[in-house]
C-alpha positions, 0 to 999 in steps of 0.5 A, a space after each residue: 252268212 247270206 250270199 251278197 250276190 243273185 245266184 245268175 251273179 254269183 254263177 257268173 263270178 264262179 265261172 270267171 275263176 279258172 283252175 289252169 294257165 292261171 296269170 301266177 302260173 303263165 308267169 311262172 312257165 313263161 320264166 322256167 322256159 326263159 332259163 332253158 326248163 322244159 316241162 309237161 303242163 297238167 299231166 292228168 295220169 298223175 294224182 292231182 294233175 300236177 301244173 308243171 311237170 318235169 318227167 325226168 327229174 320227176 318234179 311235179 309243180 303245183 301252182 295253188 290258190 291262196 282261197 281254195 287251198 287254205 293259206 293261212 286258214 286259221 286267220 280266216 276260218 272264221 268268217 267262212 260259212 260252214 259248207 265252204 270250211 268243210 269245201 277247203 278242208 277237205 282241198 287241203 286233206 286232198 292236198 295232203 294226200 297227193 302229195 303222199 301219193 305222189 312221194 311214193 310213186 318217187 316224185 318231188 313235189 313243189 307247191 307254190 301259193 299264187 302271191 309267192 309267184 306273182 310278188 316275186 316270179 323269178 324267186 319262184 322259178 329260183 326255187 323250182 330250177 334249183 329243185 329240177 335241177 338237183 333232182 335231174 343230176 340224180 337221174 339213172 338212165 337205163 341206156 347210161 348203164 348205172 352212170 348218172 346224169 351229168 347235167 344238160 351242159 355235161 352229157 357222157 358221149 363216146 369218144 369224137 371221131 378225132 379221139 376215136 382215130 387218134 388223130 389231135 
């Protein structure tokens, strides 16, 4: 298949696509954060330099591209040229692969398309929160002696000065 566009066009289409801080991924941060999410942004001492992460839940988000990670490839596979099949089999083997690297490091991994995020944000921030969450309740802190984490509104604390000194 015959390139359409001058290679100064097609540079300048290819530079215009980015691979952080997406709209579909603004979007999806900016309603994690509205719930009250905390999170790190492209940690690259994880394998594939997550999108989002969430360090205590050990939760790695991926925000992925309909075209570069091979959504529903097997409608389209056929009208790709050879070097771009071999380029977007290859992601999604990469893919694949940290995500297994990361499973065996113990983190979670949530991969989300773009068109999931950008028809329906809150859905996707359901489904993330729902995960950090369940995740986070599980969490051993070492300074927790073998106690779980109780959740952000449930903290184990010592007794209160009142409690402490018998006092109602």
């Amino acid at each position: 298949m015959t390139d359409n566009l001058t290679p100064p066009q097609r540079s300048y289409a290819m530079s215009r696509v980015h691979s952080k801080d997406t709209r579909p991924e603004l979007l999806l941060r900016k309603s994690l954060f509205g719930r009250g999410l905390r999170f790190r942004k492209h940690v690259r001492t994880l394998p594939g330099t997550p999108d989002i992460v969430f360090p205590a839940a050990r939760v790695a988000v991926f925000v992925d591209g309909e075209f570069w990670h091979g959504y529903q490839l097997s409608r389209w596979r056929s009208k790709l040229s050879d070097w771009w099949l071999t380029k977007i089999e290859g992601n999604v083997a990469r893919d694949q692969r940290l995500r297994t690297q990361l499973r065996q490091q113990g983190w979670t991994v949530v991969r989300l398309w773009q068109r999931q995020i950008i028809a329906n944000t809150d859905r996707a921030a359901d489904r993330v929160e729902a995960v950090v969450r369940h995740h986070r309740s599980r969490v051993v802190h070492p300074h927790c002696s073998g106690v779980t984490n109780l959740g952000q509104n449930q903290r184990r604390r010592g007794p209160t000065a009142d409690q402490a000194t018998g006092d109602p």
